[in-house]
FIPA-998947 format. One record per atom (N, C-alpha, C): residue in three letters; chain; atom name; x, y, z. Coordinates in Angstrom, 3 decimals, decimal comma. Each point is the difference from the previous one (the first is absolute). Example, Ala and Ser with C-alpha at 12.3 -4.5 7.8 and 13.67 -1.06 7.14 Angstrom:
2
[tilum 'ALA' 'A' 'N' [13,190 -5,690 7,800]]
[tilum 'ALA' 'A' 'CA' [-0,890 1,190 0,000]]
[tilum 'ALA' 'A' 'C' [0,900 1,200 0,000]]
[tilum 'SER' 'A' 'N' [-0,350 1,050 -0,720]]
[tilum 'SER' 'A' 'CA' [0,820 1,190 0,060]]
[tilum 'SER' 'A' 'C' [-0,770 1,090 0,730]]
END
This chain:
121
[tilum 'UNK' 'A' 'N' [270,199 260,863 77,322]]
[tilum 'UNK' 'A' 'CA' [1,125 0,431 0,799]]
[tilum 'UNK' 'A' 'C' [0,814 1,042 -0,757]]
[tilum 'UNK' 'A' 'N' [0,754 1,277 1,015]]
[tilum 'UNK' 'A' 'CA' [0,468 0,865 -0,842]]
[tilum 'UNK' 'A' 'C' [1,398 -0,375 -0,769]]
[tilum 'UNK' 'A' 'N' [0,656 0,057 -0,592]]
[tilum 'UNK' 'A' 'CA' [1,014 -0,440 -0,459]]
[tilum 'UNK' 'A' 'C' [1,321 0,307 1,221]]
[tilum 'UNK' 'A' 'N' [0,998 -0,318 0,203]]
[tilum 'UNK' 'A' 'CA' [0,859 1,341 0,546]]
[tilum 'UNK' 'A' 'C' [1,530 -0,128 -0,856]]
[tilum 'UNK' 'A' 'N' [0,522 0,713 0,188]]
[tilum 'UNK' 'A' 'CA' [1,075 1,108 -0,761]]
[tilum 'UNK' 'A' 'C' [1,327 -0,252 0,712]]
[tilum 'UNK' 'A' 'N' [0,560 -0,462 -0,921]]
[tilum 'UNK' 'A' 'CA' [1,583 -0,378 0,851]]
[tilum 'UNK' 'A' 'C' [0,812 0,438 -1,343]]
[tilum 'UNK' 'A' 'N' [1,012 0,900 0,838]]
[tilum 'UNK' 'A' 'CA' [1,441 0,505 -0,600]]
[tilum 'UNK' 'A' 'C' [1,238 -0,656 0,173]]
[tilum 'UNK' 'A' 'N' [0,256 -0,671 -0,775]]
[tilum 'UNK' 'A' 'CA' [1,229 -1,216 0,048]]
[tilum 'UNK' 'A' 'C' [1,470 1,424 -0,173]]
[tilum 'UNK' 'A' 'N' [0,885 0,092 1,136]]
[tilum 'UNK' 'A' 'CA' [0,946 1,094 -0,312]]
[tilum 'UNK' 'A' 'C' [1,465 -0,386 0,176]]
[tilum 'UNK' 'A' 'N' [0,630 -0,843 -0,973]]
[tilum 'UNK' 'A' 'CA' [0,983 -0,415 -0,407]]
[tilum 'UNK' 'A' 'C' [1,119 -0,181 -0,960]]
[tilum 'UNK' 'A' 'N' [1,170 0,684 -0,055]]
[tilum 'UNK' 'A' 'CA' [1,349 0,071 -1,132]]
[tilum 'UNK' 'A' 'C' [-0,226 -1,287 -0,683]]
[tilum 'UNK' 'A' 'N' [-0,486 -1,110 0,492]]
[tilum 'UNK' 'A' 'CA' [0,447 -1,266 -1,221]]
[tilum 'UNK' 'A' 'C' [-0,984 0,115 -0,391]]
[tilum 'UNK' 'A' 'N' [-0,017 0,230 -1,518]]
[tilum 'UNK' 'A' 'CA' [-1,321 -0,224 -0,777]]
[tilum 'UNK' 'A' 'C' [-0,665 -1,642 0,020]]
[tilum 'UNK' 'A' 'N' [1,162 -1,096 -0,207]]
[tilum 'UNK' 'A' 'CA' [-0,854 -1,320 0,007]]
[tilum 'UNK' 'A' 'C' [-0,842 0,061 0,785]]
[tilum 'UNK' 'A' 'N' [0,822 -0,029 1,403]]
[tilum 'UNK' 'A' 'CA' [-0,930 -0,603 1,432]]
[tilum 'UNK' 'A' 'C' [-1,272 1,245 0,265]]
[tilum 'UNK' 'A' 'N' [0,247 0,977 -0,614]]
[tilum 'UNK' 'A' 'CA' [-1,700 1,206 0,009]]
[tilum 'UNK' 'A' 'C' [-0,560 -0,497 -1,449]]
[tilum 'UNK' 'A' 'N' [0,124 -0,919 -0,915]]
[tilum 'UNK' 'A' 'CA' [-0,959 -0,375 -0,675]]
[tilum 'UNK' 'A' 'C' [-0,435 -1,083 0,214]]
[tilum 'UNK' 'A' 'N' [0,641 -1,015 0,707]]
[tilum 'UNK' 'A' 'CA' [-0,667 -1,097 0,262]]
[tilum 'UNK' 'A' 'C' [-0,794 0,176 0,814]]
[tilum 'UNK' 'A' 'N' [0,085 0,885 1,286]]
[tilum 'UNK' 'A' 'CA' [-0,924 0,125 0,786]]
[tilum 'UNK' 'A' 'C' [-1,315 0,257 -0,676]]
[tilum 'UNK' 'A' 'N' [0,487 1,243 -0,783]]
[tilum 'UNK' 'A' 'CA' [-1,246 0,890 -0,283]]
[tilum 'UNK' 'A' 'C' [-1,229 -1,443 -0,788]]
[tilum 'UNK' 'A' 'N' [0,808 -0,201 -0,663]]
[tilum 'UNK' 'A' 'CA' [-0,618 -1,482 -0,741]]
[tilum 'UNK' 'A' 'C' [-1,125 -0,714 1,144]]
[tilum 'UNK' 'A' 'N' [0,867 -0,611 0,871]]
[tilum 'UNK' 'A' 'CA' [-0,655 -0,970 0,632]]
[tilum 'UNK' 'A' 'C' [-0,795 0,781 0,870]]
[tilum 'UNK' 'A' 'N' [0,293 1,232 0,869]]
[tilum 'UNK' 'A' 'CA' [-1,551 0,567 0,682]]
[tilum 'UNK' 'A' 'C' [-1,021 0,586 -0,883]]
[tilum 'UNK' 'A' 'N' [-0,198 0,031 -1,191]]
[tilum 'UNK' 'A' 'CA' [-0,456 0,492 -0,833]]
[tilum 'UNK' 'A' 'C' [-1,017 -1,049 -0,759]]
[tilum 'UNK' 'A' 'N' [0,434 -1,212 0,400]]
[tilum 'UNK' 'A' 'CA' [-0,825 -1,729 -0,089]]
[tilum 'UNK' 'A' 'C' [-0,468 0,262 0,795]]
[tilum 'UNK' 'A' 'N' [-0,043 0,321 1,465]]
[tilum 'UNK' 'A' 'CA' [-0,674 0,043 0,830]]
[tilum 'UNK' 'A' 'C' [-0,827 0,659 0,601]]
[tilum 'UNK' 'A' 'N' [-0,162 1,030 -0,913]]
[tilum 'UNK' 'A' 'CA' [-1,462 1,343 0,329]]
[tilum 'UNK' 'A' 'C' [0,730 1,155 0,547]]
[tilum 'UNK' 'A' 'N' [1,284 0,422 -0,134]]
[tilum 'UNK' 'A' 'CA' [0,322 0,836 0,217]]
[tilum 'UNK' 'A' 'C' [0,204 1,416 -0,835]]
[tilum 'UNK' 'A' 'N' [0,245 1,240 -0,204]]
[tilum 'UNK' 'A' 'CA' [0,136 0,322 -0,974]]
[tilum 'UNK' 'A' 'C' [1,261 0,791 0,606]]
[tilum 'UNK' 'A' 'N' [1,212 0,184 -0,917]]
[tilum 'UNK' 'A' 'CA' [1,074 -0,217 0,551]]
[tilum 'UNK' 'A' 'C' [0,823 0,821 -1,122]]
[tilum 'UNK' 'A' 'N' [0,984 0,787 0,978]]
[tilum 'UNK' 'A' 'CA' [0,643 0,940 -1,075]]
[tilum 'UNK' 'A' 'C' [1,236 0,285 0,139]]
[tilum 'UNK' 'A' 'N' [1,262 0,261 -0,579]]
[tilum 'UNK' 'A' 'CA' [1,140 -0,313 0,770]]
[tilum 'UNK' 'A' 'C' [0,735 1,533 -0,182]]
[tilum 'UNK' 'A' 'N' [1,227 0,254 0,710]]
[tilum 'UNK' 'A' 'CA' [0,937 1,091 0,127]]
[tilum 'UNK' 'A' 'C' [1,209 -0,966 -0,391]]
[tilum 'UNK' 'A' 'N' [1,223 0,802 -0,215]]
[tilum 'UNK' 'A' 'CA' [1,253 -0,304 -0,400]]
[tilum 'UNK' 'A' 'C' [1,119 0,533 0,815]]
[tilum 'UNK' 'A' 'N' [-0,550 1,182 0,736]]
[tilum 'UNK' 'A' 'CA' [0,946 0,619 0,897]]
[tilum 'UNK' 'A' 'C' [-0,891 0,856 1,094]]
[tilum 'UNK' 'A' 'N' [0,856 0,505 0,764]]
[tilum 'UNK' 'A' 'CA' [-0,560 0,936 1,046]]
[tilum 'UNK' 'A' 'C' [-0,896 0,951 -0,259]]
[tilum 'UNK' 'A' 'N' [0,439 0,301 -1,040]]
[tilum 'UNK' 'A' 'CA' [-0,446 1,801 -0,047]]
[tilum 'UNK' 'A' 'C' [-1,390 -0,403 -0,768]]
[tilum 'UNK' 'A' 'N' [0,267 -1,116 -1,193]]
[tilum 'UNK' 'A' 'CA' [-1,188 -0,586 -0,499]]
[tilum 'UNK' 'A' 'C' [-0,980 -0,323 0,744]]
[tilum 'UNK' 'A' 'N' [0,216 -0,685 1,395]]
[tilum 'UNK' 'A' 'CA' [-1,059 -0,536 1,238]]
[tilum 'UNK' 'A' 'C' [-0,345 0,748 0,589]]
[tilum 'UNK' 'A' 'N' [-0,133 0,980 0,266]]
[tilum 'UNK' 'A' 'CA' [0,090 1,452 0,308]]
[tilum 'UNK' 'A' 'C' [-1,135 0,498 -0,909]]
[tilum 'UNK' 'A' 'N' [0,039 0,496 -1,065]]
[tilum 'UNK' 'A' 'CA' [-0,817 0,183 -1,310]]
[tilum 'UNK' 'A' 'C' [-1,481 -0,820 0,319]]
[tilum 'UNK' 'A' 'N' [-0,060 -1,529 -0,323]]
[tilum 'UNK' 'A' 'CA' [-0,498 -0,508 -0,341]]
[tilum 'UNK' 'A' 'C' [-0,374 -0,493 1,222]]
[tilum 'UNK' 'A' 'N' [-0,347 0,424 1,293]]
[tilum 'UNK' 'A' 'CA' [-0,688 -0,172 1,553]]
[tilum 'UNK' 'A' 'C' [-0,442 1,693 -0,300]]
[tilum 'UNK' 'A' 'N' [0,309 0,800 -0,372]]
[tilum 'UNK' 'A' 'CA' [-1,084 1,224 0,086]]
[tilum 'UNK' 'A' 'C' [-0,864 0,128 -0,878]]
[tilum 'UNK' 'A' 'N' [0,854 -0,863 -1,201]]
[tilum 'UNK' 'A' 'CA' [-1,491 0,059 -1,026]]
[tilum 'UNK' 'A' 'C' [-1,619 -1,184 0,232]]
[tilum 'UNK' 'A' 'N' [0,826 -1,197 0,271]]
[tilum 'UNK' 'A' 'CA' [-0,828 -1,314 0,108]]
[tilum 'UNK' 'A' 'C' [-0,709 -0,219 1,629]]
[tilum 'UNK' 'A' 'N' [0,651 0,863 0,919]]
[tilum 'UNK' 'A' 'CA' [-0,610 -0,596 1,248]]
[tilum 'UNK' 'A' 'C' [0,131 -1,674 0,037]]
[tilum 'UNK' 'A' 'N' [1,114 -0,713 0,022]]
[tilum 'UNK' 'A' 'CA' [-0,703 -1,296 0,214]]
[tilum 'UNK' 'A' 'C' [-0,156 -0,237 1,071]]
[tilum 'UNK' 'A' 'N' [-0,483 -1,455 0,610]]
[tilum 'UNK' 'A' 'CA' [-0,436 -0,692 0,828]]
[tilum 'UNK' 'A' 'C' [1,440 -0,377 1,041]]
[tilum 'UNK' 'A' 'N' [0,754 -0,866 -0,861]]
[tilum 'UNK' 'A' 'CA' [1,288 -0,323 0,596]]
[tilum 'UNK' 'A' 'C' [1,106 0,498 -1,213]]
[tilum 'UNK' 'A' 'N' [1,317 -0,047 0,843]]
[tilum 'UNK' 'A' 'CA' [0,994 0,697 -1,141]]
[tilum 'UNK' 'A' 'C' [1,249 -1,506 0,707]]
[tilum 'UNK' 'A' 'N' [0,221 -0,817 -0,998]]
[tilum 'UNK' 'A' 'CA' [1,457 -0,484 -0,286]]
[tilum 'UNK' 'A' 'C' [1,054 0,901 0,011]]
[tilum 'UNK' 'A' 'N' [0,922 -0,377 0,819]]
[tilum 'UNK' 'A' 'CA' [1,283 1,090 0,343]]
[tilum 'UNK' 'A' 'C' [0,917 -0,402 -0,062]]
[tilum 'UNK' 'A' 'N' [1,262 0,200 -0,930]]
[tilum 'UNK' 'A' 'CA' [1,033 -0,515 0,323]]
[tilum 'UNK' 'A' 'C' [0,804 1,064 0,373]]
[tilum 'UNK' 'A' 'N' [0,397 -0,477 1,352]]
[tilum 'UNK' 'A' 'CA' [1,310 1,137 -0,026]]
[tilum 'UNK' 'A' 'C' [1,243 0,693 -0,698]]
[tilum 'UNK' 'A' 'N' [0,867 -1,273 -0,508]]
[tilum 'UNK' 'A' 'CA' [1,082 0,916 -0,528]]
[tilum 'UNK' 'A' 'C' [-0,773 0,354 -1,741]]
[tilum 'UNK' 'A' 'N' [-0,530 1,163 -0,459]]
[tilum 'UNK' 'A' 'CA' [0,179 0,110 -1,080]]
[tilum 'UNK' 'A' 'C' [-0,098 1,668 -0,702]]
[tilum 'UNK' 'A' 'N' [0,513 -0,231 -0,788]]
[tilum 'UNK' 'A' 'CA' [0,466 1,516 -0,937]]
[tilum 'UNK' 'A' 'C' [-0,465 1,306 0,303]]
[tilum 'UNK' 'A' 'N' [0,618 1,007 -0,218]]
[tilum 'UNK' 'A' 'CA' [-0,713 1,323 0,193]]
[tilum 'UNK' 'A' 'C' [0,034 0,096 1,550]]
[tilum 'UNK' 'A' 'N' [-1,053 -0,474 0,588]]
[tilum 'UNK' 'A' 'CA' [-0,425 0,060 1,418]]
[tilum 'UNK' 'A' 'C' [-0,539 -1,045 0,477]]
[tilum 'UNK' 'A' 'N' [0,983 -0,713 1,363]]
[tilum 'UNK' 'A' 'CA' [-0,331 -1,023 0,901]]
[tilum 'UNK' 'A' 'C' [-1,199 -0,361 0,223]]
[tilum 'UNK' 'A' 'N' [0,061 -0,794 0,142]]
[tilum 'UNK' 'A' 'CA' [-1,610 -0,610 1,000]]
[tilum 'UNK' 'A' 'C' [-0,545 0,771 1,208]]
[tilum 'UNK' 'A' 'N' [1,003 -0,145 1,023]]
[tilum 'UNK' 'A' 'CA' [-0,053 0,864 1,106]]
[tilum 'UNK' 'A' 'C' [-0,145 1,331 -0,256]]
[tilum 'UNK' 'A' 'N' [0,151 0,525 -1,053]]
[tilum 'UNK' 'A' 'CA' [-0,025 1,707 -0,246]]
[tilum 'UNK' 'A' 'C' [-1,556 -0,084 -0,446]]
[tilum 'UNK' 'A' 'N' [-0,186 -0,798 -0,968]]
[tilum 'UNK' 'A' 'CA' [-1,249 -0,180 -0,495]]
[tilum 'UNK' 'A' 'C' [-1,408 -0,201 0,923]]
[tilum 'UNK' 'A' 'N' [0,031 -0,653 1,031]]
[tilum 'UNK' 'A' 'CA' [-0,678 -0,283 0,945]]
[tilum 'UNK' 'A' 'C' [-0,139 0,835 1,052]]
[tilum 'UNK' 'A' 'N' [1,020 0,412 0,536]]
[tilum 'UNK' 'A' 'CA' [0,072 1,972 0,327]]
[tilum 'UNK' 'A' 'C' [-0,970 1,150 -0,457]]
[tilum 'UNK' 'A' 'N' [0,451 -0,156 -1,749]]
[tilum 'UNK' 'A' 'CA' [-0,705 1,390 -0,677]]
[tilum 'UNK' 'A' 'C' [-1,326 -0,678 -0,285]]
[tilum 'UNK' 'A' 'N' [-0,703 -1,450 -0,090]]
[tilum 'UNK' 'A' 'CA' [-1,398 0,075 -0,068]]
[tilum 'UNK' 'A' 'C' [-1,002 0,135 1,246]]
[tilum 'UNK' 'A' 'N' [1,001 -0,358 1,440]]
[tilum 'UNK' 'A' 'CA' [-0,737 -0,105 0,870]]
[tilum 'UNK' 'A' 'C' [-0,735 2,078 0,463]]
[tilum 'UNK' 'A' 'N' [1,105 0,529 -0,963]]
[tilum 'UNK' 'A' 'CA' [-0,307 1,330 0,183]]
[tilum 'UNK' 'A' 'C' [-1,636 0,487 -0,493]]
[tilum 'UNK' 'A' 'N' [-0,099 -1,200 -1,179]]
[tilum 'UNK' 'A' 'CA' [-1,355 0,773 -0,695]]
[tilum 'UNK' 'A' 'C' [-1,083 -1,331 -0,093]]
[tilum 'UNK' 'A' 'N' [0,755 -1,326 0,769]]
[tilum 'UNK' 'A' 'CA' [-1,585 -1,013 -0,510]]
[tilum 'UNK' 'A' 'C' [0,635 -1,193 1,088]]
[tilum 'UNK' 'A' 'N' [-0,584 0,177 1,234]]
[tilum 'UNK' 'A' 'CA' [-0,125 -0,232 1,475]]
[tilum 'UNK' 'A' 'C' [-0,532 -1,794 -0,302]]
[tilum 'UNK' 'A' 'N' [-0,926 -0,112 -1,111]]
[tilum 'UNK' 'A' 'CA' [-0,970 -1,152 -0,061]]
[tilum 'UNK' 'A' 'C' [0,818 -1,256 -0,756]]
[tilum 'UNK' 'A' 'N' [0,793 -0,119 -0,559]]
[tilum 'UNK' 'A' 'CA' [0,827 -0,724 -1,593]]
[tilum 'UNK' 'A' 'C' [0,605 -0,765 0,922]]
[tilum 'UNK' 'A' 'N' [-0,452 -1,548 0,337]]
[tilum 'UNK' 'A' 'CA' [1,021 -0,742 0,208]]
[tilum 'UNK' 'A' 'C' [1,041 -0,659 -0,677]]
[tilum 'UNK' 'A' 'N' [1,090 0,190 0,607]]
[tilum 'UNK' 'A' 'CA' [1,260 -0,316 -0,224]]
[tilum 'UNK' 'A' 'C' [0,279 -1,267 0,475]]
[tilum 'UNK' 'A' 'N' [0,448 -0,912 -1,417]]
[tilum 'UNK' 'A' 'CA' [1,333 -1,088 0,619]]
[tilum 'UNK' 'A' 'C' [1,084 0,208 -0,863]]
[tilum 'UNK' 'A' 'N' [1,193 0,205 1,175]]
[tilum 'UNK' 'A' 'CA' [1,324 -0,162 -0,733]]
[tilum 'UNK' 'A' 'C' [0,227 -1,723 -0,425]]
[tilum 'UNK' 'A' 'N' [0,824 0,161 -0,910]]
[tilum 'UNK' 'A' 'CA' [0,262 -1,503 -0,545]]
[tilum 'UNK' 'A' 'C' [1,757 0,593 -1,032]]
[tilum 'UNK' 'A' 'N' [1,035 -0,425 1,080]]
[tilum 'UNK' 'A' 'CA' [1,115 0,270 -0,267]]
[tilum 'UNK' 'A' 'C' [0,998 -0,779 -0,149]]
[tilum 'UNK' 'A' 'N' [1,057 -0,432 -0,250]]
[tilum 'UNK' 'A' 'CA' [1,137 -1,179 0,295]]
[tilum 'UNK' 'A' 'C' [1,062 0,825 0,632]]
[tilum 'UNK' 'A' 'N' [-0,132 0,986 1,006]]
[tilum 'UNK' 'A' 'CA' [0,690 0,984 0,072]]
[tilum 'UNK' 'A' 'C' [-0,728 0,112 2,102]]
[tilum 'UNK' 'A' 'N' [0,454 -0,960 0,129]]
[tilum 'UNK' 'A' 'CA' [-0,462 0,044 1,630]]
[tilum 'UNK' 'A' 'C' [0,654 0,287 0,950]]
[tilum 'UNK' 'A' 'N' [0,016 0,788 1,341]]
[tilum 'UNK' 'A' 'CA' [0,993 0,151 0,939]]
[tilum 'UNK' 'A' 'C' [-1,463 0,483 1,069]]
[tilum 'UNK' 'A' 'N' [0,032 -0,623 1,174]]
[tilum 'UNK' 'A' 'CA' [-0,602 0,641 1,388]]
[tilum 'UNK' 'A' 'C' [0,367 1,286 0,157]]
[tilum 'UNK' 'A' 'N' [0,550 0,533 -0,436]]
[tilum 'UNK' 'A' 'CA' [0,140 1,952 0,056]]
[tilum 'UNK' 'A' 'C' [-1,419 0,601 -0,773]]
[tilum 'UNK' 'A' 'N' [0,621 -0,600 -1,308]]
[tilum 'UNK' 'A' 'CA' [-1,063 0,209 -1,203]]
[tilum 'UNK' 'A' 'C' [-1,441 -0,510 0,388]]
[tilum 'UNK' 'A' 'N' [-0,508 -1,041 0,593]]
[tilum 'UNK' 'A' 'CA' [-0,939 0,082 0,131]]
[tilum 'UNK' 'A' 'C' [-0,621 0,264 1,363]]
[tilum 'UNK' 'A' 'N' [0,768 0,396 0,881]]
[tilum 'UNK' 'A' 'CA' [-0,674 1,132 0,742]]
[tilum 'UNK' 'A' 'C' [-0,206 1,166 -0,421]]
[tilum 'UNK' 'A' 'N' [1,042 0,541 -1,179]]
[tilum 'UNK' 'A' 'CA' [-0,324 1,575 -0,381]]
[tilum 'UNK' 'A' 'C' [-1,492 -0,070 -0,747]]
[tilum 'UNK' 'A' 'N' [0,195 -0,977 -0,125]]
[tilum 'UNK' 'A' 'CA' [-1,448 -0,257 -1,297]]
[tilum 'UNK' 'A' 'C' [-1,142 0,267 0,816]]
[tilum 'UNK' 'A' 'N' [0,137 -0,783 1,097]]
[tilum 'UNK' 'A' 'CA' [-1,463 -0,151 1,053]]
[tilum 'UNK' 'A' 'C' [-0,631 1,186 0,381]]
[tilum 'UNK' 'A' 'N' [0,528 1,015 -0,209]]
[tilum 'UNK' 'A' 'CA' [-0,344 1,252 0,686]]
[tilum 'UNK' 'A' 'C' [-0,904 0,405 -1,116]]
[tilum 'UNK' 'A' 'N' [0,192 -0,250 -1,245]]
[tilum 'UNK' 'A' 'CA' [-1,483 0,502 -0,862]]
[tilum 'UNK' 'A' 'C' [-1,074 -0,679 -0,009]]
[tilum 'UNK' 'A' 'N' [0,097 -0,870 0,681]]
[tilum 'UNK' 'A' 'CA' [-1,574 -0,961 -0,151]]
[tilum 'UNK' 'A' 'C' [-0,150 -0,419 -1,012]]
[tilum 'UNK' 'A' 'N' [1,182 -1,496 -0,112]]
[tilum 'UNK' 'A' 'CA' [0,172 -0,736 -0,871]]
[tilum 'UNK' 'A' 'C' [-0,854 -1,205 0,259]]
[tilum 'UNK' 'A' 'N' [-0,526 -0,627 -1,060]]
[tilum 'UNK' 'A' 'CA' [-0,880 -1,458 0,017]]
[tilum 'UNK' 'A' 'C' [0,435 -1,241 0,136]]
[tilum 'UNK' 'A' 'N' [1,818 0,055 -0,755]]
[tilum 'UNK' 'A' 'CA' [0,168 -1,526 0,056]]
[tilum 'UNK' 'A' 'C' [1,047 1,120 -0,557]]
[tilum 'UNK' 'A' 'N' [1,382 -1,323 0,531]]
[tilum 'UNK' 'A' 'CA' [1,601 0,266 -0,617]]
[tilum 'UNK' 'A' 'C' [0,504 -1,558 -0,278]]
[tilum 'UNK' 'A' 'N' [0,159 -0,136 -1,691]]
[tilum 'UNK' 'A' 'CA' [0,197 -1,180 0,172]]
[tilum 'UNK' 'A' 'C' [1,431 -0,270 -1,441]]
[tilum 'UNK' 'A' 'N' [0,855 -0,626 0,857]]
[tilum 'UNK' 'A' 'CA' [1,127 -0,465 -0,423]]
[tilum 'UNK' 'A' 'C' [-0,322 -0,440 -1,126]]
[tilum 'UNK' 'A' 'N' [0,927 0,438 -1,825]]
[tilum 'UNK' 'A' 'CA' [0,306 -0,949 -0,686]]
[tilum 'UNK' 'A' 'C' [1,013 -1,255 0,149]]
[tilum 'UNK' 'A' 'N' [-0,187 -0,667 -0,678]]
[tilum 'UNK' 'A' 'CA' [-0,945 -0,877 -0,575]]
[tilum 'UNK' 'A' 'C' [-1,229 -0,434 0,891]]
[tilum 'UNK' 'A' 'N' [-1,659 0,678 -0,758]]
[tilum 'UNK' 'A' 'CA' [-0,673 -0,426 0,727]]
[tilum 'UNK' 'A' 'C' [-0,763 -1,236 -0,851]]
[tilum 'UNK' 'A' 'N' [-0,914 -0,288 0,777]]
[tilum 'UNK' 'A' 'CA' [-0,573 -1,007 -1,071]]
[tilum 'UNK' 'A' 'C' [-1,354 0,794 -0,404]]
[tilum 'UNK' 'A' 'N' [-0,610 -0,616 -1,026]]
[tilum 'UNK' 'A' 'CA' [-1,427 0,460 -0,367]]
[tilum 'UNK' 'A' 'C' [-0,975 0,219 1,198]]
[tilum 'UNK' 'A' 'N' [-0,159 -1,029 0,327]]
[tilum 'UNK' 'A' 'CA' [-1,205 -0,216 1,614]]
[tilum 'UNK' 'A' 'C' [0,929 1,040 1,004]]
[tilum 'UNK' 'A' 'N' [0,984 0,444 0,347]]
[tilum 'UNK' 'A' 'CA' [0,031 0,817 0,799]]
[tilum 'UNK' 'A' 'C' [-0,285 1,797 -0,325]]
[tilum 'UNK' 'A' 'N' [0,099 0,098 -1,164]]
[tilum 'UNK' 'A' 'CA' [-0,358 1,115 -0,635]]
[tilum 'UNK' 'A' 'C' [-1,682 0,004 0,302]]
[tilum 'UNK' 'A' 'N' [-0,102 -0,798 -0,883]]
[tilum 'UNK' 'A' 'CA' [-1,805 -0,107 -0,241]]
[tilum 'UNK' 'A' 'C' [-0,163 0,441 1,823]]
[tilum 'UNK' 'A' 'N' [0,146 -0,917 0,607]]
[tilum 'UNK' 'A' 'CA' [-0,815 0,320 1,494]]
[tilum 'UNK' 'A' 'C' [0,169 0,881 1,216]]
[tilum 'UNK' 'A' 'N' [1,382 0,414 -0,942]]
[tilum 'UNK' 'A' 'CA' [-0,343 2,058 0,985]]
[tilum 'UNK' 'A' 'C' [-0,602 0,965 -1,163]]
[tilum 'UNK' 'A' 'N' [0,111 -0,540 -1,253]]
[tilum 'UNK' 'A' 'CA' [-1,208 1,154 -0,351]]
[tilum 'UNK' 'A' 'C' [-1,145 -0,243 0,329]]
[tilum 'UNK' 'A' 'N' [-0,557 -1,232 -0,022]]
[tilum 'UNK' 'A' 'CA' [-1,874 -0,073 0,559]]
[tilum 'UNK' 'A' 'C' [0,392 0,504 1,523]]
[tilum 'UNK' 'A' 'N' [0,990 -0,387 0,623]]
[tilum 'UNK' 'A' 'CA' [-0,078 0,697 1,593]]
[tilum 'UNK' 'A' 'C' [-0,501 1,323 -0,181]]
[tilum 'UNK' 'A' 'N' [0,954 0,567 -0,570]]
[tilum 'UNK' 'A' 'CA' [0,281 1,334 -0,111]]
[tilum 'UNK' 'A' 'C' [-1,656 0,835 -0,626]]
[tilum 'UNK' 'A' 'N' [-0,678 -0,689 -0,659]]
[tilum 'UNK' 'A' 'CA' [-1,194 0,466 -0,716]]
[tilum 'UNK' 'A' 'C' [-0,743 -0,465 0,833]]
[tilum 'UNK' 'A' 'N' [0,562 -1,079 0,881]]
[tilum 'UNK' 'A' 'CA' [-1,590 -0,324 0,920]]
[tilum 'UNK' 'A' 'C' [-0,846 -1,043 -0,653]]
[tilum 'UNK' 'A' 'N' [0,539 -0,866 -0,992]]
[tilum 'UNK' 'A' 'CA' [-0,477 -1,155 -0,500]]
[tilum 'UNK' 'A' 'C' [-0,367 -1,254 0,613]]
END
């Protein structure tokens, strides 16, 4: 099986290393951003599979971010995973052909099972 490629893209370093940790037990190979402009970078270089999104973070938003990749890589599913929720916000979101929007605090198993959604697992 091919491996696939997930970009963990989040301001808190803990909660983007624990992740990276634990999908990384699990056959993933997994690489993280720190800010916008970084997630940005590192989706034109890596192509991944799915991209972890958090909205509010540094440099450039989530929503800006998801904007400027849908410009150049149509294929990269997206789940937002934010503590930063409002029905405005995630209708604006819907319009890029988002995979999953999911409220912090999430738990492990809800993460895990919109990325296999999202990959088609």
């Amino acid at each position: 099986m091919n491996k696939k490629t997930i970009l963990i893209c989040d301001d808190e370093g803990d909660s983007r290393e624990v992740l990276k940790n634990i999908l990384s037990r699990r056959g993933y190979t997994v690489y993280t951003a720190g800010d916008g402009k970084e997630s940005l970078e590192k989706t034109r270089e890596l192509s991944p599979d799915v991209l972890l999104l958090d909205i509010r973070m540094p440099k450039i938003d989530g929503v800006e971010v998801v904007k400027k990749i849908r410009t150049f890589d149509k294929k990269v599913k997206i789940v937002f995973v934010t503590a930063f929720h409002s029905p405005e916000l995630s209708q604006e979101v819907s319009k890029y052909d988002i995979s999953d929007y999911i409220v912090k605090p999430a738990s492990l198993e809800k993460i895990l099972e919109s990325i296999k959604e999202a990959i088609g697992e």
